[in-house]
C-alpha positions in Angstrom: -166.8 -34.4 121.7 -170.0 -36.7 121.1 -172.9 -35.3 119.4 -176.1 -36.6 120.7 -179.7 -36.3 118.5 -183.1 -36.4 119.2 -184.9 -39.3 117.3 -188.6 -39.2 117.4 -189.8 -42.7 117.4 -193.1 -44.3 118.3 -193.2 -46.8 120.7 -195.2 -50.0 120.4 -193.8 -52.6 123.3 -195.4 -53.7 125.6 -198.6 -52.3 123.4 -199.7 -53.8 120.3 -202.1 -51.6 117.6 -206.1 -53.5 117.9 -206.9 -54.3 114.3 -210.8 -54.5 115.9 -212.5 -52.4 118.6 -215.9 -53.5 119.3 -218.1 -50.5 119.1 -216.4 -47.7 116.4 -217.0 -48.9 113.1 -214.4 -51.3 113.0 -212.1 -48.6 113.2 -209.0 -48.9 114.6 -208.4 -45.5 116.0 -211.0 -42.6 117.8 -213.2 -41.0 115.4 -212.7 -37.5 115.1 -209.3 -37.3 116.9 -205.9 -37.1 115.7 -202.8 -36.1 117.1 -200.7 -33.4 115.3 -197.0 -32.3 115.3 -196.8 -28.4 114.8 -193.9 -26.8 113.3 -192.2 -24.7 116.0 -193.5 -21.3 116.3 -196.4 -21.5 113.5 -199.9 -19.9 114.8 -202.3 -22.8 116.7 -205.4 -21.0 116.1 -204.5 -20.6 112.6 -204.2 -24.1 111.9 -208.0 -24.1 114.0 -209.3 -21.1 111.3 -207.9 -23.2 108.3 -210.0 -26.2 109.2 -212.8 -24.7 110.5 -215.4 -26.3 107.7 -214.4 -29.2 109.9 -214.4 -27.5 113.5 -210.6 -28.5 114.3 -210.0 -27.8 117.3 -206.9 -28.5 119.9 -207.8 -30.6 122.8 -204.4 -31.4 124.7 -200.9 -31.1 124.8 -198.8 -34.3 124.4 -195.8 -33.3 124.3 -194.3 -29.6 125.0 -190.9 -30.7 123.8 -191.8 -32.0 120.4 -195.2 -30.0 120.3 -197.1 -32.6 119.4 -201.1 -32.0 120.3 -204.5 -34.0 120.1 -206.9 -32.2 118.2 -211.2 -33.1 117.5 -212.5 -32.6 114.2 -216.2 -33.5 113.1 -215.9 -36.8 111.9 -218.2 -37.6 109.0 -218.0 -33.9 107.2 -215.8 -35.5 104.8 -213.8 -39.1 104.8 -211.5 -39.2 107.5 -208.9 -40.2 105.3 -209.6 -37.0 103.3 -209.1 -35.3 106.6 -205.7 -37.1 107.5 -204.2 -36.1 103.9 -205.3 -32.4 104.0 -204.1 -32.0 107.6 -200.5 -33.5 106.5 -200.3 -31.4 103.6 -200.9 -27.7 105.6 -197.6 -25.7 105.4 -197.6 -25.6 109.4 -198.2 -29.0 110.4 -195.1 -31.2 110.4 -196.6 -34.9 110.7 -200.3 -35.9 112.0 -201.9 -38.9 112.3 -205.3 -41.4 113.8 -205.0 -42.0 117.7 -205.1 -45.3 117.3 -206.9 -47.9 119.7 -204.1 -50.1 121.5 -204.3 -53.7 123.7 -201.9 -54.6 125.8 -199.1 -56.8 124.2 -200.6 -60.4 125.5 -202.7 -63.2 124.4 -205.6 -63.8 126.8 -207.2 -67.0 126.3 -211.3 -67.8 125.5 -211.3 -70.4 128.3 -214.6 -70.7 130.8 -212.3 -70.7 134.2 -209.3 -68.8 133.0 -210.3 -65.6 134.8 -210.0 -67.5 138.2 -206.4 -68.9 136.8 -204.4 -66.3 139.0 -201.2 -68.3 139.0 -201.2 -67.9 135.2 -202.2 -63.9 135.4 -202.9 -62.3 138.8 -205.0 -59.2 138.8 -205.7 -59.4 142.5 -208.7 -61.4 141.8 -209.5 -63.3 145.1 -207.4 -61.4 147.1 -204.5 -61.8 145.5 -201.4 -59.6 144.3 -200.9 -58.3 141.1 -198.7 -59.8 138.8 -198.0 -62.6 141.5 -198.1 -65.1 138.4 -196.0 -66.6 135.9 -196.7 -64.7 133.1 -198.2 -67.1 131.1 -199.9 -64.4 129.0 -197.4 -62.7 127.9 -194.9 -66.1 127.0 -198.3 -67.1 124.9 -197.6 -63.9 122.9 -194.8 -65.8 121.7 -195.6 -69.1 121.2 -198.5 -71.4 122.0 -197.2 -74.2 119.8 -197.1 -77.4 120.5 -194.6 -79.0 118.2 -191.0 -77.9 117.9 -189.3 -75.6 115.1 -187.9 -79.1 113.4 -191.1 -80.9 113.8 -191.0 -82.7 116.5 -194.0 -83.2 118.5 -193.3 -81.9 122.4 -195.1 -84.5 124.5 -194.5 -84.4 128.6 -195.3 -87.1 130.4 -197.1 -86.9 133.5 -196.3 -89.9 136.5 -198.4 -89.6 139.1 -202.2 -91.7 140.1 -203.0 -91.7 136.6 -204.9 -89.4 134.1 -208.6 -89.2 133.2 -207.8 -89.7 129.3 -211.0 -89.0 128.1 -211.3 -85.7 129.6 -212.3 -82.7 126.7 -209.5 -80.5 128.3 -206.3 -82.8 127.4 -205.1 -84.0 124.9 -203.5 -87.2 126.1 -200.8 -88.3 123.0 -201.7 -92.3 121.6 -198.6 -94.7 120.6 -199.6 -95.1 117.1 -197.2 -98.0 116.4 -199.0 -100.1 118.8 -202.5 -101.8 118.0 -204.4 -101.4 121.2 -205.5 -104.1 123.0 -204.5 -107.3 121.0 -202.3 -108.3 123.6 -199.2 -107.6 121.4 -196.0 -105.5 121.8 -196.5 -104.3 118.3 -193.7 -101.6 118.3 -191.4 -104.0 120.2 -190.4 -101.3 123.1 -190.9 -104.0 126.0 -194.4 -103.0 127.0 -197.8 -104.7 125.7 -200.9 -102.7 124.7 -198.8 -99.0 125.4 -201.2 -97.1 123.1 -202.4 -94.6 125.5 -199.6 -95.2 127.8 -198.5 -96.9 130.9 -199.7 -98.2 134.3 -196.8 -99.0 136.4 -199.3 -100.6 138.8 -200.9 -103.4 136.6 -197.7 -103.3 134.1 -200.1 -102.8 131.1 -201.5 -99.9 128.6 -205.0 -99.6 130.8 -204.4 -96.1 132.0 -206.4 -95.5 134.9 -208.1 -92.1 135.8 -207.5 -90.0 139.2 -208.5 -86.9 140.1 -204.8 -85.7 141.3 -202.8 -86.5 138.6 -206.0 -85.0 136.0 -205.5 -82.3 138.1 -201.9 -82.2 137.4 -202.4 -82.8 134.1 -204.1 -80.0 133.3 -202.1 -77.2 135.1 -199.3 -78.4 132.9 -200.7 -78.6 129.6 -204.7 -78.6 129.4 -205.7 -77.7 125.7 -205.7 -73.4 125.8 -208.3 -71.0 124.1 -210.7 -73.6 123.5 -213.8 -71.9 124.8 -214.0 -74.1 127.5 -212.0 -74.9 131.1 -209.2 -74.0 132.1 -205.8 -73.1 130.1 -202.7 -75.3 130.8 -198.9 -73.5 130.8 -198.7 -74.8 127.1 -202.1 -75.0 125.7 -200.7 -77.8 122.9 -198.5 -80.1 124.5 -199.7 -83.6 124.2 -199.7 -85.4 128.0 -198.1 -89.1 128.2 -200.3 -90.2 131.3 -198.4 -93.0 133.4 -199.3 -94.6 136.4 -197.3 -94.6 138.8 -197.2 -92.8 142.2 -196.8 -95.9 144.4 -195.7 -96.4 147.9 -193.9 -99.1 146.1 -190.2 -97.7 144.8 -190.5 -100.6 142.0 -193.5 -99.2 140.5 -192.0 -95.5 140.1 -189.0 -97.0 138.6 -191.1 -99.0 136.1 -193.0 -95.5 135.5 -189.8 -93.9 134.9 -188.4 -96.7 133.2 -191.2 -96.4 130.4 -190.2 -92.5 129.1 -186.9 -93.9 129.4 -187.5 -95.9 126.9 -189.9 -94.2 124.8 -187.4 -91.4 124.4 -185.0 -92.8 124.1 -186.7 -94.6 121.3 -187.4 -91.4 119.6 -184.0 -90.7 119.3 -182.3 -94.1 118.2 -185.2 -94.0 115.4 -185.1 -90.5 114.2 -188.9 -89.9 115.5 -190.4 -92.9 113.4 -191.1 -95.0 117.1 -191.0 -93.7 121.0 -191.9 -90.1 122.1 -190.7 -86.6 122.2 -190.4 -86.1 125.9 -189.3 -83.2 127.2 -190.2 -83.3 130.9 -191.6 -85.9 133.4 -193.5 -84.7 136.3 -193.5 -86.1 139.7 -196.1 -84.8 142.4 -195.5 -87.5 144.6 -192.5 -88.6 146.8 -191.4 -89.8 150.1 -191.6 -87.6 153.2 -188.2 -87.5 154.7 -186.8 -90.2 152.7 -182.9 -89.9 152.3 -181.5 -90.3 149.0 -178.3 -92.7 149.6 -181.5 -94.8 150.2 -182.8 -94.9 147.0 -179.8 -95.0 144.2 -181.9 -96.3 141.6 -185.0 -94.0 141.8 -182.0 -91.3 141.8 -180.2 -92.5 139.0 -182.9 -92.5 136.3 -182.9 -88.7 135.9 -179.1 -88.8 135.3 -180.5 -91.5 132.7 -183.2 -89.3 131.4 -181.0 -86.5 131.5 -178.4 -87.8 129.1 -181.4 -88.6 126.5 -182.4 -84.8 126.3 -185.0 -84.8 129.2 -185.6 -83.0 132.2 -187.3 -83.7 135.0 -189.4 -81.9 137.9 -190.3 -83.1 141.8 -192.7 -81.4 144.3 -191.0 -81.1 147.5 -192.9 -81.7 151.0 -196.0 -80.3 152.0 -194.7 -79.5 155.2 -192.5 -76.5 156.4 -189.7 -78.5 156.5 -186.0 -77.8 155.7 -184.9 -80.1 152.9 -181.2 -79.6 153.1 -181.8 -80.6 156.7 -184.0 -83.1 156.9 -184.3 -84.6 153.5 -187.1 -85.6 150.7 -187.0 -88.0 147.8 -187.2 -87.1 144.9 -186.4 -83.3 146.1 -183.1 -84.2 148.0 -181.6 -86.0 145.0 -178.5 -84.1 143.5 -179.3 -84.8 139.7 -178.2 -82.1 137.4 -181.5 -83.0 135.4 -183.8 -82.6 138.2 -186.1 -79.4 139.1 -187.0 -79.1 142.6 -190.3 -77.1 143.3 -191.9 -75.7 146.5 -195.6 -73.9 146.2 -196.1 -70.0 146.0 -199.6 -68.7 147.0 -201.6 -65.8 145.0 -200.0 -62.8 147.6 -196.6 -63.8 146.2 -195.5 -65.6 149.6 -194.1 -69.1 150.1 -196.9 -71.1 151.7 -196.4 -72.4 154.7 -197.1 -75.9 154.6 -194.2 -76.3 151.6 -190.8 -77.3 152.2 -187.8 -75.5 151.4 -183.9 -75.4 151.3 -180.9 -73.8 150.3 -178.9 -76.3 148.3 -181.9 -78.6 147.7 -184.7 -77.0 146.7 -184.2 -74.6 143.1 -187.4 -72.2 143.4 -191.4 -71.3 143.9 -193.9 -71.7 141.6 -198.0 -71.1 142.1 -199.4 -73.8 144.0 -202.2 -72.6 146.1 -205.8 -72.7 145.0 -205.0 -74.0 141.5 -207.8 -74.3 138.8 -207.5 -77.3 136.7 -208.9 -80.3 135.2 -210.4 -82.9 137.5 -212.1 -86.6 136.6 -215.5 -86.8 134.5 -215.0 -83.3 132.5 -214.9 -81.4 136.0 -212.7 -78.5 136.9 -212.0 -77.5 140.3 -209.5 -76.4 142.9 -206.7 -77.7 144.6 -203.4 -76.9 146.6 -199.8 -78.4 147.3 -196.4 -78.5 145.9 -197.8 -80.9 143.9 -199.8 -78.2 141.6 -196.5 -76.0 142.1 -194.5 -78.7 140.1 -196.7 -78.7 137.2 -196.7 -75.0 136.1 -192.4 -75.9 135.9 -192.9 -78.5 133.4 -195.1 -76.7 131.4 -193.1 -74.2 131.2 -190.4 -76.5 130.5 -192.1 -77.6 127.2 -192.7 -73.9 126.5 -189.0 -73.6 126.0 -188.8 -76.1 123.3 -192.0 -74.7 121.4 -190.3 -71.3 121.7 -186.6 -72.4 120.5 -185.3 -71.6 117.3 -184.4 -74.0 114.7 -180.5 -73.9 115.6 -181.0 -74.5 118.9 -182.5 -77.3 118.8 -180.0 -78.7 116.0 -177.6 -78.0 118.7 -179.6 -80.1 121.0 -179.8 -82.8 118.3 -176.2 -83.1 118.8 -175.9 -82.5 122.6 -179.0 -83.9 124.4 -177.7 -83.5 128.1 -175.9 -80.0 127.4 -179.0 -78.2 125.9 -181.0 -79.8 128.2 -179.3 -78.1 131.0 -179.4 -75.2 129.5 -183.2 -75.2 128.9 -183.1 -75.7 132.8 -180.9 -72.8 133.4 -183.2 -70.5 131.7 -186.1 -71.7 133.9 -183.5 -71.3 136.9 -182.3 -67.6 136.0 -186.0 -66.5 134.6 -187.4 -66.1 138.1 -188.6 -63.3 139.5 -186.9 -62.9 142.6 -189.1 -63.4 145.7 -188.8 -62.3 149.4 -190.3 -64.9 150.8 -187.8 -67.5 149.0 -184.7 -65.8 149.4 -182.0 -67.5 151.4 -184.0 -70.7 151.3 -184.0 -71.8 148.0 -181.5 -72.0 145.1 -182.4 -69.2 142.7 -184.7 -67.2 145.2 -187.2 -66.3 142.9 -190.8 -67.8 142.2 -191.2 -69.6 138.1 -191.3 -66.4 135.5 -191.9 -68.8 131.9 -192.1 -65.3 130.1 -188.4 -64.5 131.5 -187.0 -67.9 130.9 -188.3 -67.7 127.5 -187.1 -64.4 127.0 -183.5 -65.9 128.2 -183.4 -68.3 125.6 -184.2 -66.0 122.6 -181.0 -63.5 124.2 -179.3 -65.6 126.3 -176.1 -64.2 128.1 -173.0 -64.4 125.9 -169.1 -64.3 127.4 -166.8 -61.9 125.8 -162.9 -62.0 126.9 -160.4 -59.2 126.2 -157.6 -60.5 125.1 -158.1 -63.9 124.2 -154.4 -64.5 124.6 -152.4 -63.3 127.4 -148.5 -62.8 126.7 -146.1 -62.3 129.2 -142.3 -61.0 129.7 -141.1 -61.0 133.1 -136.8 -61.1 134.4 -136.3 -63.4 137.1 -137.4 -62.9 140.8 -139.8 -60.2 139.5 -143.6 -59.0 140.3 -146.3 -58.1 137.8 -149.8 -57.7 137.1 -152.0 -57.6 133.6 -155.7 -57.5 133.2 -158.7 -59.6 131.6 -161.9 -58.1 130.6 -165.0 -60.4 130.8 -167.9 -59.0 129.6 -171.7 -60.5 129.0 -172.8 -59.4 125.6 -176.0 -60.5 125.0 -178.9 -60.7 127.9 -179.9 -62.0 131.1 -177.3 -62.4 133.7 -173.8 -64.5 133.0 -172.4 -65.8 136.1 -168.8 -66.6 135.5 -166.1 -69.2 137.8 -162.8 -69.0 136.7 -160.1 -71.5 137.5 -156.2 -72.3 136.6 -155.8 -75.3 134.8 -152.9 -77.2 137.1 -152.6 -73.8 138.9 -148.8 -73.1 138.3 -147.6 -71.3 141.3 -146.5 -68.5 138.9 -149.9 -67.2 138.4 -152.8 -66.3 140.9 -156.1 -64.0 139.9 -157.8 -61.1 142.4 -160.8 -62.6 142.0 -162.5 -66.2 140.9 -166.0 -65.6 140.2 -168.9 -63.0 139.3 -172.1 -62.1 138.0 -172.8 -59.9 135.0 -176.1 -58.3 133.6 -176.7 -57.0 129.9 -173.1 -55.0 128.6 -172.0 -55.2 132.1 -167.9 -55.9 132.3 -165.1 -57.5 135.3 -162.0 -56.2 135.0 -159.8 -59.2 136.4 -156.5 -58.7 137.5 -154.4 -61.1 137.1 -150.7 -61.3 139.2 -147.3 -63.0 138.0 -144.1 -64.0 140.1 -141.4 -65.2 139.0 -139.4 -66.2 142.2 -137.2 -68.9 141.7 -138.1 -69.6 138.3 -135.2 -70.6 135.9 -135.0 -68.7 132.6 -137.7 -70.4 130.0 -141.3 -70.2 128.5 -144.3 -71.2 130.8 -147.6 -71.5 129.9 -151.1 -72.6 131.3 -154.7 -71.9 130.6 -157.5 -69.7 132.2 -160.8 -71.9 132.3 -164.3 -69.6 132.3 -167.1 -71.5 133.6 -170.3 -69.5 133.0 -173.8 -70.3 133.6 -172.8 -73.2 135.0 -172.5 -75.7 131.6 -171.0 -73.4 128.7 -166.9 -72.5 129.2 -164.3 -70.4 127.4 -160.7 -70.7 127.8 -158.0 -68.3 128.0 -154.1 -69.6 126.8 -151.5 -67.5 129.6 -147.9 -67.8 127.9 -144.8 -66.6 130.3 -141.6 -66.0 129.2 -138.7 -65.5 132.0 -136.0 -63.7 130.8 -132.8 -63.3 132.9 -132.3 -61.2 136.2 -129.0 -59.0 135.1 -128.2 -55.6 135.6 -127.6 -54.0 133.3 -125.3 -50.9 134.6 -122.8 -53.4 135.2 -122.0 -53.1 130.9 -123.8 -49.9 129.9 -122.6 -46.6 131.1 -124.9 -44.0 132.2 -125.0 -40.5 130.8 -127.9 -37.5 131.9 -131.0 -38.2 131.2 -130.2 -41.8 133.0 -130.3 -44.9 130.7 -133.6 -46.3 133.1 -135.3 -43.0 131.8 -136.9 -42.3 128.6 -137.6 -38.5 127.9 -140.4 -37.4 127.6 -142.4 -39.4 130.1 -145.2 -38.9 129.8 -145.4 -38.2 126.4 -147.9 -37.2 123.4 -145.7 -36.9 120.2 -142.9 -39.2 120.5 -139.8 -40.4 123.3 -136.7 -40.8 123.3 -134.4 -43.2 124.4 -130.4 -42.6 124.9 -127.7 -45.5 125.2 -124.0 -45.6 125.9 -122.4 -48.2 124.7 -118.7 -49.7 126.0 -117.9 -51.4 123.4 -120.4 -52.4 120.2 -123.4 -54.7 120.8 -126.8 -55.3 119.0 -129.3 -53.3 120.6 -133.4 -53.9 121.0 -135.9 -51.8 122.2 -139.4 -53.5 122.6 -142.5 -52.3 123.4 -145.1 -53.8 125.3 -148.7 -52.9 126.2 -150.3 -53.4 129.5 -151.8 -56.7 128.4 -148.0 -57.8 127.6 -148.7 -57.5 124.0 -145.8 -56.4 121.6 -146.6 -53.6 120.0 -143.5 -52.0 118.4 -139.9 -53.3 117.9 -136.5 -50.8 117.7 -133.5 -53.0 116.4 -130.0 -52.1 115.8 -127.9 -54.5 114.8 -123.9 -54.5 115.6 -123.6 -50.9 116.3 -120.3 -49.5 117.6 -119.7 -48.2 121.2 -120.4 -44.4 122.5 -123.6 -42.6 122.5 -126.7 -43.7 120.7 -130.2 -42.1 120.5 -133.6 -43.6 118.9 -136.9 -42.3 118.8 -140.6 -43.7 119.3 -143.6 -41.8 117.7 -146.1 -44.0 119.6 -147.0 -46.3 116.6 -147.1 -49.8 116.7 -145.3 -52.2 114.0 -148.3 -51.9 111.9 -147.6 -47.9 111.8 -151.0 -47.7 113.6 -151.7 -44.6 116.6 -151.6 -46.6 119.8 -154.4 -45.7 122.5 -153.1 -43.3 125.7 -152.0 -46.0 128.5 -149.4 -47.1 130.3 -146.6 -48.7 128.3 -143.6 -50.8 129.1 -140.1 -51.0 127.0 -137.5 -53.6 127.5 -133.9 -52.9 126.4 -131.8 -55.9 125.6 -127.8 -55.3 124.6 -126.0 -58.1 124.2 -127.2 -60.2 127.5 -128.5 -57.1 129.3 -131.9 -56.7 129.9 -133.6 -53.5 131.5 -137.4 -53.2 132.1 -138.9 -49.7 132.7 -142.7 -48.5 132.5 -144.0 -45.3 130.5 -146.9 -43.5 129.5 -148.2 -42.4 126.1 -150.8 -39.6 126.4 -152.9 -38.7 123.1 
């Protein structure tokens, strides 16, 4: 039987302990309270009458179970430390201590507007729903970095009317190995004068400003708990402006074309040239536009993609279905793109915001968004296009918040680890009403989640990691795999049969698992028609859509003969062992017609071998061996179902039994 115990613990998350309160002293617990653990059955008012030179008296229960109470004492009598030792020390008094002042576990930025910044914490201010936000807050109590664990500065770059460069919100990220304006490519990248960035338009470094794409700016990365305006997703992410948001498809792919190459760049040089970019962000596209229309606008975020980038698009401003009626960027099928429709502060998709099952991934805020605008203004707007922005800031906030291995790993795997930073965003959403059925994940952009995700992301676990079979001819059978997710989040899970041999078929082919959850997966054999030999094949997991684990299957057929045609029968009947069940040991009884070898072995319900009974060349007549339920190691087996095949000479006989401990 288990034996449970009580630990007494104190619990700090989602609370952190104040090291300042603003009007005790700077104290960081109530004067003249503390709370006190009494030994079981010792006199309250005794304790009181022992302390009375301080006027201790009890003030509330806490906790009846572990009698735990919140006494008042006169603060200022004597030092309250002084008070805290003597109170520990009384022979009735088990533990005591300050009620300390707590915060909430969250790191609330000094910026002027932030309180009207409801898609980054929603209070209910202006209407809204509680907790209808991101939770920004609490993913800045985790990181607020700008600049990777390796070192790397995490830049995204922002395509859209252009950027007002100057403004004291963003920081807007310079090309230092290019001299500005000498009318030289000094860094020899392919683009003249690139020191603040690009304009697609005029195909040179002069940046223009515009209020939407400052706007944009800003809601993905304007400079946080800086005293003034508004706080971006990641407060220290520098902002590659580009313009580039042209009817024109030539002048997106230029715009595109440039991070292309500045990442690139990055990565052929080892950082010395180019640009850490982690996301590009498009608020812009073409209402209805089919993508078979526009390969080469859909091909550069496969491009990006493979260079470690991912990339975000704002879907329509109309309630339109996209799977339906189409959108560019939002309709292209890249693996590196992010497809965003707008969330308003009551937690419901707006209705002017497009939407689709296979086309469109997820919500994000994107209703009366305060952000930067032109000149060192701030203001509000609305549209998928501020949606998209809160995605790829919370993109970047995946690389600040990524440990040092991780992003070693995506040193060496660009593409994969980017994909996995976008499944993260994917499976961190808080799922949504309003989106469900009608988008991809149906959930609205959680950056605390997805963060969360990558610190513990899901982990596959298989039981057994080899599968061995023994099967006669024309026979039926059955085994099990155990897939379990071992670390956090949910694993979804597809599995296939490499070359699916006909042998072999599974009861089911996919599922979903959350934290220590487990499928049992039973898996079905048949060997009809199958000529005496060893098979094999392999089990493929897909889960989470880019990682995989395999599973090796090996079959061995064994012949179809009876064997009562050369062993005689006596009571109990050769086909029976006795005991079955059985707890201590079995026995098994054999008469022989004339001498043979004989072998007894034991498999478990996985088709593992667990034990093997030989007798070699042993003369005919009666012959009796026993099994004590140990395997060839001389370990205990588990209770469970069993199976023993006999093999004399030629003759094979397959039976089932049960061991019960």
């Amino acid at each position: 039987m288990k034996k449970f115990y009580l630990l007494l613990v104190v619990v700090l998350f989602p609370f952190l302990i104040s090291n300042e309160t603003s009007d005790n002293n700077g104290k960081n617990y109530v004067p003249g309270e503390l709370m006190i653990q009494i030994i079981p059955g010792k006199n309250l008012q005794l304790i009181e009458s022992d302390f009375s030179s301080i006027n201790l008296k009890s003030k509330l229960l806490l906790s009846k179970r572990m009698n735990i109470w919140l006494f008042e004492f006169a603060s200022g009598i004597i030092s309250d430390k002084e008070v805290l030792s003597d109170i520990k020390n009384h022979k009735s008094i088990l533990e005591a201590q300050f009620n300390h002042f707590i915060s909430l576990r969250e790191t609330i930025p000094n910026d002027t507007y932030f309180n009207e910044q409801w898609a980054l914490k929603n209070t209910g201010q202006s209407g809204g729903v509680p907790d209808a936000d991101i939770d920004a807050t609490d993913a800045w109590d985790i990181t607020t970095e700008g600049v990777t664990a390796l070192g790397d500065t995490i830049v995204v770059a922002i395509i859209d009317g252009g950027v007002y460069i100057d403004h004291e919100d963003l920081d807007c990220g310079k090309n230092y190995n290019e001299i500005p304006n000498n009318n030289i490519d000094d860094d020899n990248n392919g683009y003249i004068d690139d020191f603040d960035g690009w304009n697609a338009y005029s195909h040179t470094g002069n940046v223009v400003s515009d209020d939407h794409g400052t706007h944009v700016a800003g809601i993905a990365a304007a400079i946080g708990n800086n005293g003034i305006g508004v706080s971006g997703v990641n407060w220290n992410a520098k902002i590659m402006p580009i313009a580039g948001s042209s009817t024109v498809e030539s002048t997106v792919v230029e715009a595109y074309g440039y991070v292309l190459e500045m990442r690139a760049s990055y990565n052929e040089t080892g950082g010395e040239q180019g640009a850490f970019v982690v996301a590009t962000n498009a608020s812009f596209g073409v209402d209805l536009g089919q993508p078979e229309d526009y390969p080469l606008w859909g091909a550069i975020y496969d491009s990006l993609g493979i260079q470690g980038v991912l990339s975000t698009g704002a879907t329509v401003n109309h309630n339109w279905n996209i799977d339906e009626v189409g959108d560019v960027p939002t309709a292209f099928a890249s693996d590196y793109l992010i497809t965003v429709t707008n969330t308003k502060n009551t937690d419901v998709k707006n209705t002017y915001a497009g939407y689709g099952l296979t086309t469109i991934d997820l919500g994000a805020p994107g209703t009366m968004i305060k952000s930067t605008r032109v000149n060192n203004n701030y203001g509000n707007k609305s549209g998928t296009s501020m949606a998209t922005p809160h995605v790829t800031g919370a993109i970047s906030m995946l690389f600040a918040a990524a440990d040092s291995s991780l992003l070693i790993q995506y040193q060496e795997d660009l593409p994969g680890v980017a994909l996995m930073m976008k499944q993260y965003i994917l499976d961190g959403v808080d799922f949504n009403a309003s989106l469900q059925n009608i988008t991809v994940t149906g959930g609205r952009l959680n950056v605390y989640n997805s963060i969360l995700l990558l610190q513990n992301p899901p982990f596959l676990s298989l039981n057994p990691d080899v599968i061995n079979i023994v099967l006669e001819q024309e026979t039926q059978d059955s085994t099990t795999l155990e897939i379990t997710n071992t670390g956090g989040g949910t694993l979804n899970y597809t599995i296939s049969i490499e070359n699916q041999p006909d042998w072999i078929s599974l009861e089911q082919y996919e599922g979903s698992l959350e934290e220590d959850e487990t499928d049992t997966v039973k898996i079905y054999f048949n060997t009809s028609g199958m000529n005496v030999d060893n098979y094999d094949c392999m089990l493929n997991i897909l889960y989470n859509y880019y990682n995989y684990d395999s599973v090796p299957v090996y079959l061995e057929v064994t012949p179809l003969i009876n064997i009562e045609d050369n062993l005689q029968q006596k009571s109990p009947a050769l086909s029976d062992n006795y005991p079955n069940p059985f707890s201590n040991s079995t026995t098994f009884e054999i008469f022989l017609n004339e001498p043979s070898e004989i072998i007894i072995e034991i498999y478990n319900i996985n088709g593992q071998l667990v034990k093997t009974i030989s007798k070699g060349n042993v003369l005919s007549g009666l012959h009796t061996f026993k099994w004590d339920g140990r395997n060839n190691n001389g370990v205990e087996l588990e209770s469970g179902i069993y199976f023993y095949r006999l093999k004399a000479d030629k003759n094979v006989l397959r039976k089932k039994m049960v061991l019960v401990k």
